[in-house]
C-alpha positions as CSV (number, residue, x, y, z in Angstrom):
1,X,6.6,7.0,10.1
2,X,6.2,7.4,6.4
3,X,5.5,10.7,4.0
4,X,3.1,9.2,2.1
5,X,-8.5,2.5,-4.6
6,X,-14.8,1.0,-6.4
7,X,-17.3,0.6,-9.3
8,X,-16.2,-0.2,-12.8
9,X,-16.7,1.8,-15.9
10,X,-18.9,0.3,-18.8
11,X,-16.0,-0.7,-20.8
12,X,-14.4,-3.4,-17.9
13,X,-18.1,-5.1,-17.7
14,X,-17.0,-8.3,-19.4
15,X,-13.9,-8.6,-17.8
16,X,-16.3,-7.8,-14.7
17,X,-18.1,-10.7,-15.4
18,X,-14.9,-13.0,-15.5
19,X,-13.9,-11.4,-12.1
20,X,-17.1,-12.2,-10.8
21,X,-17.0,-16.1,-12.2
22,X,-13.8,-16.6,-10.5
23,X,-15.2,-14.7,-7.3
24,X,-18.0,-17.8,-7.6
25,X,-15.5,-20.3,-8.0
26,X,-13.2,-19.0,-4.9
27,X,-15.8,-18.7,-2.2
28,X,-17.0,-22.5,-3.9
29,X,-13.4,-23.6,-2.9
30,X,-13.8,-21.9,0.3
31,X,-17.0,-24.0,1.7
32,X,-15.2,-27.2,0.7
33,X,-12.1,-25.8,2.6
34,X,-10.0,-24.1,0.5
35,X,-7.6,-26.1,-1.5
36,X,-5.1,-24.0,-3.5
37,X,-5.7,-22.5,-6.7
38,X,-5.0,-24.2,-9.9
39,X,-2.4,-23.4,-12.1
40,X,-5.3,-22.7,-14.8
41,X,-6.9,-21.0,-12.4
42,X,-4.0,-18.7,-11.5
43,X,-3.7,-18.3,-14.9
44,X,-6.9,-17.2,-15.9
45,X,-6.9,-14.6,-12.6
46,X,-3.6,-12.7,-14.0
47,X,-4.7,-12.2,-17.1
48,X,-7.8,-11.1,-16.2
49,X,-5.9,-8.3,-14.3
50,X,-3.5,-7.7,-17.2
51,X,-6.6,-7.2,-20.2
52,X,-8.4,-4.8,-17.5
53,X,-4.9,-3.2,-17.2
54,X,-4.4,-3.1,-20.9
55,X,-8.2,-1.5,-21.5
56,X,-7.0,1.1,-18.8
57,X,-4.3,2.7,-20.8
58,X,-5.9,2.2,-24.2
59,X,-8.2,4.2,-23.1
60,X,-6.6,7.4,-22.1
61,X,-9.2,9.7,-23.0
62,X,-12.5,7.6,-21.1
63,X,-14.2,8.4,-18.4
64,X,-12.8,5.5,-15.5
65,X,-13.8,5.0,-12.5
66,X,-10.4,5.8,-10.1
67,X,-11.5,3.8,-7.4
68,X,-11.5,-0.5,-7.0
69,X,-13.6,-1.7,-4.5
70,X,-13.1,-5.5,-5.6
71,X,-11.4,-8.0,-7.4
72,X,-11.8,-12.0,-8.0
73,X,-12.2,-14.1,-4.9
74,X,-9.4,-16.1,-4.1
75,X,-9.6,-19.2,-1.5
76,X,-8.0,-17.6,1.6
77,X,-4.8,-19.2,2.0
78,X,-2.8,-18.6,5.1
79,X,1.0,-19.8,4.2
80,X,4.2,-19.6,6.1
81,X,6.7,-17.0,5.1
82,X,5.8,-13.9,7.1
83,X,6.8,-13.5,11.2
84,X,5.5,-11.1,13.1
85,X,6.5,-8.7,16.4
86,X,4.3,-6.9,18.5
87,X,6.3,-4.0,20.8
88,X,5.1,-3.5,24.3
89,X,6.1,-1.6,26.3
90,X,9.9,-2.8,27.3
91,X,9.5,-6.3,26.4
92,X,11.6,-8.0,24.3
93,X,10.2,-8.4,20.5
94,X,8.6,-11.8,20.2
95,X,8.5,-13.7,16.5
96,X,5.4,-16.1,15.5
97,X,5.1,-18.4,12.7
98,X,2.2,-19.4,13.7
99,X,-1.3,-19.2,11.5
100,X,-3.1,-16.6,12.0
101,X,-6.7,-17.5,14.2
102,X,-9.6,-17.4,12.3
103,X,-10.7,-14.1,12.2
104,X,-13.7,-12.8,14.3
105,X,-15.8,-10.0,12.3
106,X,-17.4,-9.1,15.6
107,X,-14.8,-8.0,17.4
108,X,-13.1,-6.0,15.0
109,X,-12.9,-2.1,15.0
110,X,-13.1,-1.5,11.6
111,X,-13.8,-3.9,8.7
112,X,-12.5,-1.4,5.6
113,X,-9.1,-1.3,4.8
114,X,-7.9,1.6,2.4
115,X,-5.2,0.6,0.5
116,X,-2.8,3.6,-0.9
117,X,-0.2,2.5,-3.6
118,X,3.0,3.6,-3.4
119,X,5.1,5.8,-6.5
120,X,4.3,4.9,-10.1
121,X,1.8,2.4,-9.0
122,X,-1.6,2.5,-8.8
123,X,-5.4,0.5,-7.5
124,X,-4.9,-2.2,-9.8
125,X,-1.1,-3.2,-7.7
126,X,-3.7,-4.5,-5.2
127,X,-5.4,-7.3,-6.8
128,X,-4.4,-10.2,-4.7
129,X,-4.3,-8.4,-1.7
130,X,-8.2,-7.2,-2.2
131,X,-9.2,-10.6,-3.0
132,X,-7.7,-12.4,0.1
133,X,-8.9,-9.5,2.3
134,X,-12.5,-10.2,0.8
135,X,-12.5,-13.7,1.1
136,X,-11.7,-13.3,5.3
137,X,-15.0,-11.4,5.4
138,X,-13.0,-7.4,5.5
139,X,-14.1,-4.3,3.1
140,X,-11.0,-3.8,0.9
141,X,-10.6,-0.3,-0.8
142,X,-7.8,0.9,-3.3
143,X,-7.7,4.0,-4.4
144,X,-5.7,6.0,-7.2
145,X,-3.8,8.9,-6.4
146,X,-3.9,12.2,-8.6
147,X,-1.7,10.9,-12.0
148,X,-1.8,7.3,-11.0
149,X,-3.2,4.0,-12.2
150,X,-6.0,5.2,-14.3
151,X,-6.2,9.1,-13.1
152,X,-5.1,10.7,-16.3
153,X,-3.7,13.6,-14.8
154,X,-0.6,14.9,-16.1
155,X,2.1,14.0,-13.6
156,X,3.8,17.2,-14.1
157,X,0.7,19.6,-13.0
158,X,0.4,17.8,-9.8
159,X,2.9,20.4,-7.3
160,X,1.8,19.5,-3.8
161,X,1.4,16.3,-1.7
162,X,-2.1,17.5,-1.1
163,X,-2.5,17.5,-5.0
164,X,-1.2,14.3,-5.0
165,X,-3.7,12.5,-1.9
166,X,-6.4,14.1,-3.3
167,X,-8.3,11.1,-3.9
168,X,-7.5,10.0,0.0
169,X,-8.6,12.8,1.4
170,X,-11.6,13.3,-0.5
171,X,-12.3,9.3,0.6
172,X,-11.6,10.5,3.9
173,X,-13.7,13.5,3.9
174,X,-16.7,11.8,3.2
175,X,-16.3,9.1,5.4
176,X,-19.5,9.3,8.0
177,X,-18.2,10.5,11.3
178,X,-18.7,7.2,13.2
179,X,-16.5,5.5,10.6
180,X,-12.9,4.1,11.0
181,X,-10.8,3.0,8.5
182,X,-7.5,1.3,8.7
183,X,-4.9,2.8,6.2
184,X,-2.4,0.9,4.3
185,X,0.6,2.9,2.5
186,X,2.7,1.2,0.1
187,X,6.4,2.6,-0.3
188,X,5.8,6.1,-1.3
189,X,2.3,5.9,-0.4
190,X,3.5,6.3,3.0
191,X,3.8,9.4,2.8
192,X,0.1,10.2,1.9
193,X,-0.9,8.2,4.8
194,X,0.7,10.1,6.7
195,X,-0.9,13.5,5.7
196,X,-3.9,11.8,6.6
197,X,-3.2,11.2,9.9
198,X,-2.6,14.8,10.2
199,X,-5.7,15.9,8.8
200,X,-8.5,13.0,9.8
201,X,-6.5,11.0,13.0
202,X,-10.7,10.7,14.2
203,X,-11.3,8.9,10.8
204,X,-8.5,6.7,11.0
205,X,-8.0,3.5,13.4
206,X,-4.6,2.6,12.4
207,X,-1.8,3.1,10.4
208,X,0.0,0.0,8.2
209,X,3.5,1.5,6.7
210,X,4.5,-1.7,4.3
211,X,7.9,-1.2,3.6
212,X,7.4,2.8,3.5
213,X,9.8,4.9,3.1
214,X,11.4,7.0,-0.1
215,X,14.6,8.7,2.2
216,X,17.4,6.9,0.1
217,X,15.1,6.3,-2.7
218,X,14.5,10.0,-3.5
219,X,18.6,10.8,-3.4
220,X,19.1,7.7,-5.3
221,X,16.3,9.3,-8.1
222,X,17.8,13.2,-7.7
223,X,21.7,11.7,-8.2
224,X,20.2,9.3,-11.3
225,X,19.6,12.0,-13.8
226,X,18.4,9.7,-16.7
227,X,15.2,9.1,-14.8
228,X,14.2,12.5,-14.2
229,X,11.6,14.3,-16.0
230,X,11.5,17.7,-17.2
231,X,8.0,18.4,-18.1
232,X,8.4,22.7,-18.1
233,X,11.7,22.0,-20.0
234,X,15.4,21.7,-19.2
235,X,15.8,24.7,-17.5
236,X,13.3,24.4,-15.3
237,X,13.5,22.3,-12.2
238,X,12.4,18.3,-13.1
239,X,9.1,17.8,-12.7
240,X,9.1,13.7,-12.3
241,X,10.9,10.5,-12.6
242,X,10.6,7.2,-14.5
243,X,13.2,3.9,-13.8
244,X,13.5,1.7,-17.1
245,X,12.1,-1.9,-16.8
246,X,15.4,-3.4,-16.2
247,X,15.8,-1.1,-13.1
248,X,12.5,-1.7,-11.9
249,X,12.8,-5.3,-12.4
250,X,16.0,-5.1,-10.3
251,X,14.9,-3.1,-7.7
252,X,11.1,-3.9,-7.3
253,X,10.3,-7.0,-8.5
254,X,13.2,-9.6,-8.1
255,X,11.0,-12.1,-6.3
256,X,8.1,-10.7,-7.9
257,X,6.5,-13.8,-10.7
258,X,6.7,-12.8,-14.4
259,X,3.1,-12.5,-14.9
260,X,2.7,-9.7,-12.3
261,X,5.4,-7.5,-13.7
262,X,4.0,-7.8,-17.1
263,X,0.9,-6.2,-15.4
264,X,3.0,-3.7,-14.1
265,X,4.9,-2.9,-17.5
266,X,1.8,-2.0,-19.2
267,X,0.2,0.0,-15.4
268,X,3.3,2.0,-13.8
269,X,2.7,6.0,-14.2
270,X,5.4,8.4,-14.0
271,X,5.9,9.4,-10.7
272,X,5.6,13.4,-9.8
273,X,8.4,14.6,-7.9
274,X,7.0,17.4,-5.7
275,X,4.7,15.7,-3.7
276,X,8.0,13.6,-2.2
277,X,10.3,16.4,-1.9
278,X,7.3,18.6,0.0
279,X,8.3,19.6,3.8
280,X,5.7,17.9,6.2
281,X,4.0,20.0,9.5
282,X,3.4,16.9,11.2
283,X,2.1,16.9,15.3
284,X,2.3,14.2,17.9
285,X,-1.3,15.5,18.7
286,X,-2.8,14.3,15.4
287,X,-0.6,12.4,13.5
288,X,0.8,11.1,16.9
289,X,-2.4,9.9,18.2
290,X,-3.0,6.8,15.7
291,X,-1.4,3.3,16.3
292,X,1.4,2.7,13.7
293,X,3.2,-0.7,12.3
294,X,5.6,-1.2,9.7
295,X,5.6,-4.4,7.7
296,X,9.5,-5.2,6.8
297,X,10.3,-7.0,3.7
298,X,13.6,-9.0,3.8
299,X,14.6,-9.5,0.5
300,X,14.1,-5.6,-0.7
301,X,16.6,-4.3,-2.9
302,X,15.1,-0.8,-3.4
303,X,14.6,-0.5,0.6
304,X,17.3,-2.6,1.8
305,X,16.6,-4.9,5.7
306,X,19.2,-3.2,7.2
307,X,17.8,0.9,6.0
308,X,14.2,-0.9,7.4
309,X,16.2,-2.0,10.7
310,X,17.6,1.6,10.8
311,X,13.8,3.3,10.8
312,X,11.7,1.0,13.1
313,X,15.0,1.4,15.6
314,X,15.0,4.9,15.7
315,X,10.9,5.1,15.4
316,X,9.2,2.2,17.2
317,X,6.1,1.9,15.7
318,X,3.2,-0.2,17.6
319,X,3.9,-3.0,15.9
320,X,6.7,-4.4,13.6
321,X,5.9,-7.6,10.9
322,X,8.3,-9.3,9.1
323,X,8.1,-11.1,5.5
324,X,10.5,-13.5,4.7
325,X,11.7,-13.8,0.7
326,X,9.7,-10.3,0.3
327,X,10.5,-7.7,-2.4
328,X,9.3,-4.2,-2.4
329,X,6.2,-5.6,-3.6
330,X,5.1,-8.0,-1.1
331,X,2.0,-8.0,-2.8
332,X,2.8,-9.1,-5.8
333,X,5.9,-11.6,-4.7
334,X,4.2,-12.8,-0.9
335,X,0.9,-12.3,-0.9
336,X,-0.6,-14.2,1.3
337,X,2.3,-13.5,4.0
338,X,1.0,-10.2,3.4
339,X,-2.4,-11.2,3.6
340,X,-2.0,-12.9,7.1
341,X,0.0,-9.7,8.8
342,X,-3.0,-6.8,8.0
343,X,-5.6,-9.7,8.8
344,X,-3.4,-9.9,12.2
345,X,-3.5,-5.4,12.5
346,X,-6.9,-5.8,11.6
347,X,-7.1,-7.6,14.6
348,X,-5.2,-5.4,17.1
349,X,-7.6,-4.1,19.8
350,X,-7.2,-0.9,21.1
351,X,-6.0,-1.8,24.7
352,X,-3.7,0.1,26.6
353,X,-1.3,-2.7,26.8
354,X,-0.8,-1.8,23.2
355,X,-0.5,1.3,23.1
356,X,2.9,3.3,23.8
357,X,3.1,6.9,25.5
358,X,2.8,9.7,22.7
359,X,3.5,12.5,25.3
360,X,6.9,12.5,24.3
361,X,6.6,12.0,20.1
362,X,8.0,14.7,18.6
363,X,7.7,14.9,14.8
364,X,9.9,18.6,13.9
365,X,7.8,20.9,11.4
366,X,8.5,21.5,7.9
367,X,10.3,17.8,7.3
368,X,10.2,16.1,4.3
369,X,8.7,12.5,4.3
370,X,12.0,11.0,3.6
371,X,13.3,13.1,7.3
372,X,9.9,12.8,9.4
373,X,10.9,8.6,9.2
374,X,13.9,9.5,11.3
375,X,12.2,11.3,13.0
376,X,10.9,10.4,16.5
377,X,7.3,9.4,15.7
């Protein structure tokens, strides 16, 4: 179900050290029972991430790390605004608006979370979604993919999704064999996750698909030739694509607040355009064996609710969450509806109950990510 970043380099030590002041002040808050965030306080936290942004792309040249492992502490905040559904077996989906229990370290399967951002993204698009995932006691990763966030390779060299997940797979790779992670793909990012599953399924404890897929987003790129990139030159085939800020605006972030998509004005890469049009060999054995949800976002104009409806109908995941008033980039616009969904997955055990047969999946050989969604997974 979907073709799809942590130390800090010397330069991002002060604005370390302001990260680390408001981590103080949030897990403060916490103890005393977590009243919300100040405007100040909000305040200071985005533009905190816009200067360490800012320093990113001034400095194109620097050595970075390309991995976040943390961000300021927020106080955990469990709102309304997300609804949930759990599928199993035959039964009827069931919605909860419920909060979320408060979460049990012990009987969790894995604590680490990878985060994977989705196209022209990158680590830093997970900010608030590392910070509430910290504060509930979890082990947040983000990672930058090959030409993303502040990997400064050139977007046109990179020619395969393998290129592209790199930094995944290499996480993945060195992951101690006792070691589960739970993988969250963003969008496009789905489509690495799911070249992971097909390569370490053993490493991975489940699979989080947050509005993932790039079908009708890749023939909406291909028909929109003012966004394509030629990086070998005109006659060659395009190597990328870039929207201009009024169409991101419009199709990623219109529910998304101002200050977050000034961070992502100054943050979003070109994306490469192999790595989405590659054919995937995906098998029911591998990629099959690892529990999958798909968290719906109801107010997405680049991945509309009814193209979502279309892909968890035809390919019923585990587990399918819903977030009300959600853009493409629920963590940016619904954050802590997000926030309460993975800390629900997180949750999950791995009963039988919950599990649906995989002797029938069938994912056909040599699909592209935007056709293995359709496809039975």
């Amino acid at each position: 179900m979907g073709n799809a970043f942590a130390c800090m380099p010397r330069k991002d030590h002060r604005a370390a050290a302001a990260v680390s002041r408001s981590k103080r002040m949030g897990s403060a808050r916490s103890a005393r029972g977590a009243p919300k965030l100040t405007p100040a306080e909000e305040e200071l936290l985005h533009r905190q991430a816009l200067a360490m942004a800012i320093h990113q792309h001034l400095d194109a040249g620097g050595s970075m790390s390309r991995r976040i492992d943390g961000a300021a502490s927020l106080s955990r905040r469990m709102a309304p605004g997300s609804t949930s559904s759990r599928r199993r077996g035959d039964l009827p989906e069931s919605v909860t608006n419920a909060k979320i229990a408060q979460i049990v370290l012990e009987n969790l399967e894995t604590k680490k979370i990878v985060l994977v951002h989705g196209e022209g993204f990158g680590a830093w698009c997970w900010y608030k979604t590392i910070s509430h995932l910290e504060e509930a006691g979890l082990d947040p990763v983000a990672l930058d993919l090959t030409g993303s966030g502040i990997d400064h390779t050139d977007t046109n060299s990179i020619a395969t999704l393998a290129d592209y997940s790199k930094p995944l797979l290499d996480y993945l790779d060195k992951l101690p064999e006792n070691e589960k992670v739970i993988l969250v793909g963003h969008s496009c990012g789905g489509a690495s996750v799911s070249y992971a599953l097909e390569h370490y399924p053993k490493k991975i404890s489940k699979a989080v698909f947050l509005t993932a897929t790039m079908l009708r987003s890749a023939d909406v790129f291909l028909q929109e030739s003012q966004f394509l990139i030629y990086g070998n030159g005109k006659d060659k085939p395009p190597t990328g694509l870039m929207f201009d800020k009024q169409q991101i605006k419009g199709l990623y972030f219109n529910q998304t607040p101002s200050k977050d998509m000034a961070l992502a004005a100054v943050s979003m890469r070109p994306i490469p355009l192999a790595p989405i049009m590659e054919k995937l060999s995906l098998t029911p054995e591998k990629y099959g064996s690892v529990r999958r949800y798909f968290i719906q976002t109801l107010d997405d104009h680049m991945l509309s609710p009814d193209a979502q409806e279309k892909l968890v109908r035809e390919n019923p995941p585990d587990g399918i969450f819903k977030i009300k008033g959600g853009d493409h980039c629920p963590f940016f616009s619904k954050p802590q509806s997000l926030n309460k969904i993975l800390l629900e997955i997180a949750q999950i055990q791995a009963s039988a109950a919950l599990l649906p047969s995989k002797a029938n999946a069938e994912v056909p050989a040599g699909t592209t990510f935007a056709e293995e969604i359709a496809a039975k997974s």
